[in-house]
N, C-alpha and C positions, 0 to 999 in steps of 0.2 A: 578654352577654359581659363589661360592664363591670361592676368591681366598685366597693363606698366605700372599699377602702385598695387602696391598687395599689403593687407592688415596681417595681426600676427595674432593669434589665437591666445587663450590664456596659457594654453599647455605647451608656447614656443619655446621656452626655456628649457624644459624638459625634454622634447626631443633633441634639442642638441645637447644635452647631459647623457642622452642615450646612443649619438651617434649617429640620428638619422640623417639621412640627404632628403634634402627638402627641395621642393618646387612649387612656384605657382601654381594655384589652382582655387578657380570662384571666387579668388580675389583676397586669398590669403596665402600666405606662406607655409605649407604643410608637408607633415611626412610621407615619403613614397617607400622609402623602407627603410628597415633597423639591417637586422640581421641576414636578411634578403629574405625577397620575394616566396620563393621555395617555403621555406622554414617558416614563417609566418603564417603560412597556407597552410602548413600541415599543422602547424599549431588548433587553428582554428577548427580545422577538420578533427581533430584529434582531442586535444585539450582546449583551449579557450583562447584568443587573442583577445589585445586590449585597441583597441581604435578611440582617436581623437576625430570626432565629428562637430566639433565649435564651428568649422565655419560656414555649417547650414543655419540656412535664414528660421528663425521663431518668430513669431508673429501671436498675440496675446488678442483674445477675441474675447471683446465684453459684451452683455445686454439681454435684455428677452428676444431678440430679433436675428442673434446671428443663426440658428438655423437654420430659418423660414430662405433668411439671404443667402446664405452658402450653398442654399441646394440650389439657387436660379442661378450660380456662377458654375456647378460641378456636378459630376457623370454620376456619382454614386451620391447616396442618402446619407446628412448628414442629420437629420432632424430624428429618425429612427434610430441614432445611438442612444444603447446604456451609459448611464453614467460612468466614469473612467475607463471606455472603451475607448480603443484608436480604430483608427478605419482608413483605409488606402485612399485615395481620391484623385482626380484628376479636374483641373480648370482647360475649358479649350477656348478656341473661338471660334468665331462663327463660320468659318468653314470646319471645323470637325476638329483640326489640328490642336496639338497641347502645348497649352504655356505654358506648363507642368506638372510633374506627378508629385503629389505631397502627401504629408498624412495628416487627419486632423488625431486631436488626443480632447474628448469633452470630459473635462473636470467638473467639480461640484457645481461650480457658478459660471464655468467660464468656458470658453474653448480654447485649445494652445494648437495653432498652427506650423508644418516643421513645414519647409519649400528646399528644393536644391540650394546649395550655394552659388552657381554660375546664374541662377537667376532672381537671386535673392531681391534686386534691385529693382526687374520687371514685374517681381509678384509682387510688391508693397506697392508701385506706380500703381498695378491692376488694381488690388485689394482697395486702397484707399479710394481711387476712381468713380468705381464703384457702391462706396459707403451710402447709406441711408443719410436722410438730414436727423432720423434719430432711432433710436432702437438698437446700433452698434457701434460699438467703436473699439479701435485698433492701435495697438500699440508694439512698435518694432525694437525687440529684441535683440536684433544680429550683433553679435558679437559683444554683445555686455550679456550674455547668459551661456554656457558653458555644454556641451553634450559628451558625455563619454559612452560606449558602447563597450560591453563584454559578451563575447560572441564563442561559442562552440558548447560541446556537451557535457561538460564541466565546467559551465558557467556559473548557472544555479547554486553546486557546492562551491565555490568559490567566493560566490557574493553572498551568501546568505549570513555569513559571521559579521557580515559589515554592516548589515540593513536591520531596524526598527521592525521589518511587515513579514509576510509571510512569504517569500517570495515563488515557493512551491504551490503556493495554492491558486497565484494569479496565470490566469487562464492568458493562451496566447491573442496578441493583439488586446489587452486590455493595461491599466498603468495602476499605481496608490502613488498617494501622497507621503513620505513617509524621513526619514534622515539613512543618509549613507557615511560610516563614519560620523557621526553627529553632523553630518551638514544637512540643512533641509534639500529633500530633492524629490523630483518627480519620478516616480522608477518604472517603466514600459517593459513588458514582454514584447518587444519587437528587435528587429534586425533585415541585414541582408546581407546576409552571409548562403541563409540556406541551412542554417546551424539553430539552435537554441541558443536565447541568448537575451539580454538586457540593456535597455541605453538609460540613461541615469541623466538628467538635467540639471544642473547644479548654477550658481550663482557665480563668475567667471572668477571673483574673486579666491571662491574654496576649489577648483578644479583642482589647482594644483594636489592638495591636500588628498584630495580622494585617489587622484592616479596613483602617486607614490605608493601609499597604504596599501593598492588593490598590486601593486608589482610586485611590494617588499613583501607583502605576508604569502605570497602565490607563484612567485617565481621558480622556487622550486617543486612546485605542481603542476610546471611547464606553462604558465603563463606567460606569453610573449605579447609586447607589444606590435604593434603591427599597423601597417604605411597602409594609401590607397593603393598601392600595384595591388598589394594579395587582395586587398576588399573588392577590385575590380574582375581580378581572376575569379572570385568565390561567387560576386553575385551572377555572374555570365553563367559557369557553372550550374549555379540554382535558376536559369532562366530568369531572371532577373532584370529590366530594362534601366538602362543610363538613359537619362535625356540628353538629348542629341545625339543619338546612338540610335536608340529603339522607339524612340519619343521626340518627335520635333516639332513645329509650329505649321508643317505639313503631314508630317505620320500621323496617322487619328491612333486612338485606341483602340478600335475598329481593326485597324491595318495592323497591329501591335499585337492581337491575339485578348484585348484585356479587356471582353464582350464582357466578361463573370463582373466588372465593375460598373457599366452601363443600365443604368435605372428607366426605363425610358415609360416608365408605369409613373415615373415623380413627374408632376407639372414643367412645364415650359423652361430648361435653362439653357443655357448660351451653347451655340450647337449642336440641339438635340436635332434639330429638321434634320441637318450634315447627316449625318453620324447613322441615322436612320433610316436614309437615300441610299446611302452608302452601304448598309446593311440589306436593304429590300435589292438592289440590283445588283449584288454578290459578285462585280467584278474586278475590285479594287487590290492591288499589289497588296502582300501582306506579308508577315514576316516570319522565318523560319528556318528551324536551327541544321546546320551543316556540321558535318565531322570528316574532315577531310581525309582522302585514303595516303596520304603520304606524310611528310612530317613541315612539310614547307607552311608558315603561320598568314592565314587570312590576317587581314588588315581592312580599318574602316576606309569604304570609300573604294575597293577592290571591286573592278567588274565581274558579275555573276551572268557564264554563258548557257542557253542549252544548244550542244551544237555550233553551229557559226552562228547563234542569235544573242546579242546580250538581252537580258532579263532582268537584270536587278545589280544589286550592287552588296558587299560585305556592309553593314552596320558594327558587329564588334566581331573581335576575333581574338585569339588567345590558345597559347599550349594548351592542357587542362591537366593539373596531374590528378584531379579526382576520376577522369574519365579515362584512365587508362596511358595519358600523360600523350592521348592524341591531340591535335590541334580543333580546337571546334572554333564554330560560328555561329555569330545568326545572320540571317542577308534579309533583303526585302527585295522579292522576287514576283514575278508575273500570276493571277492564279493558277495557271495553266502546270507549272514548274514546282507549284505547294505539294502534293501529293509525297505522304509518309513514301520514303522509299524513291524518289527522282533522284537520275545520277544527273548533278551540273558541274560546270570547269568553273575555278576560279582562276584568272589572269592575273601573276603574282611576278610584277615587274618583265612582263612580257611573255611569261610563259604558263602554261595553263596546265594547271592541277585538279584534279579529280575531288569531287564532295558528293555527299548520300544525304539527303534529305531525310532527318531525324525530328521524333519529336520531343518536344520541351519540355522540362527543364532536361540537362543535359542528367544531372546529379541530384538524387533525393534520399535526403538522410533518413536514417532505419531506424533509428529511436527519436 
């Protein structure tokens, strides 16, 4: 994920006013934590964090034609969105495998594309590649447009002094057009956290302006800022897939568990044969969450054995303190090895620890 040149978000200045250590990541320079890991988590769990997500790729999709085109590049229907609905989707290739999980967001005239940041570079190569000689056209956002995320269940009271719309009334997974703080902005019921909660797209130039506002008027309502460490612990937690973790350019969606996004009623797009092969002879490794019985933490890349047999391998792993403050995972394991309830060892720098085959998400919020 780290790259040797890294850009610097609009909201750089800011985290180091607030103390974060920062690290590469997607090819910017961002926060891993404020306060620590810990406390940012329970923020979020609890009251609400504030997350910098600027340096996920946007991508601005114009025309009569981008949804006719986007459903022959992607698993799920984009042509059957309502207006200012977002919707999950994935692009793969032609073996099955994902060049990413994204979301689209269709606006009144337009569609707004959000892609990882580590691949921000190979989705705009694909997207553009791709393009019609006319009926779309695309235009790349990254990093001259702004995302801020407010996450947990005291979100909504929180943001709602700041925002023009109603923002109790929008339905999750849907956006308005609307100003935060007077700045014009895009405002999403989405996250991944696992929490309720809102990402807000602003102009890179006013980010600054909205973070301050949304810290200083909420801080002491326990608003905490907060790094990727806790967003990585929160979304693992809510079963949640990282690309390259749960999602790679060999993991189908299929093997991912992420069948509920797979359309395969929509006409002809890039990997449906895969993906459907792959589906009818049901014998394909697939992924599946572990809670290990001791405290020692899986790690990605960790062999997964049943018995003297390796099976699979750790994809993410993490403490949880939502779950009890036990160690979980998810692996991608043989089928044979899927079944709710299989005891497997994880080989953890040479020595093998016990894990229970659980199912996912690990942690589901109750309001």
């Amino acid at each position: 994920m780290s790259s040797t040149t890294t850009q610097r978000t609009a909201l750089y200045d800011e985290h180091l006013r607030l103390g974060a250590r920062m690290v590469p990541f997607g090819g910017f320079e961002m926060p891993v934590q404020y306060a620590g890991i810990l406390k940012e988590h329970e923020a979020v769990r609890k009251r609400a964090g504030l997350f910098d997500l600027s340096h996920m790729g946007q991508f601005l999709l114009e025309g009569p034609d981008v949804a006719a085109w986007a459903d022959r590049l992607t698993i799920n229907a984009v042509s059957t969105m309502k207006p200012f609905q977002a919707r999950y989707n994935i692009f793969c290739n032609e073996h099955g495998g994902a060049h990413d999980d994204v979301i689209f967001y269709r606006l009144a005239d337009r569609f707004l594309l959000v892609v990882n940041a580590g691949n921000a570079q190979k989705m705009w190569g694909h997207v553009t590649a791709h393009l019609p000689n006319s009926g779309v056209t695309a235009t790349n956002l990254h990093g001259a447009r702004a995302l801020i995320a407010i996450q947990g269940p005291q979100s909504l009271a929180m943001l709602a002094p700041h925002v023009d719309i109603a923002p109790a009334d929008m339905k999750y997974y849907f956006c308005a057009e609307g100003h935060v703080d007077g700045v014009p902005a895009l405002i999403a019921r989405t996250g991944y956290t696992g929490e309720d909660g809102f990402e807000l797209f602003v102009d890179g130039a006013h980010a600054a302006h909205v973070w301050r506002r949304l810290l200083a008027d909420h801080a002491a309502d326990g608003l905490e800022p907060c790094g990727l460490g806790a967003r990585d612990v929160l979304r693992l937690e809510a079963g949640m897939p990282l690309y390259g973790h749960e999602l790679t350019e060999e993991i189908t969606p299929v093997q991912a568990g992420l069948t509920w996004a797979l359309k395969l009623a929509k006409p002809e797009f890039l990997g449906r044969a895969a993906l459907e092969q792959q589906l009818q002879a049901d014998l394909y490794p697939r992924i599946v969450g572990l809670i290990m019985r001791g405290r020692a933490p899986a790690r990605q890349g960790y062999p997964v054995f049943s018995g003297e047999r390796q099976v699979g391998r750790i994809c993410s792993g993490s403490p949880a303190p939502a779950v009890g403050n036990r160690s979980i995972a998810t692996a991608l394991v043989s089928k044979e090895c899927a079944p709710l309830g299989s005891l497997l060892t994880v080989d953890i720098r040479g020595s093998r620890h016990e894990a229970d085959v659980v199912a996912l998400p690990f942690y589901k919020r109750t309001q």
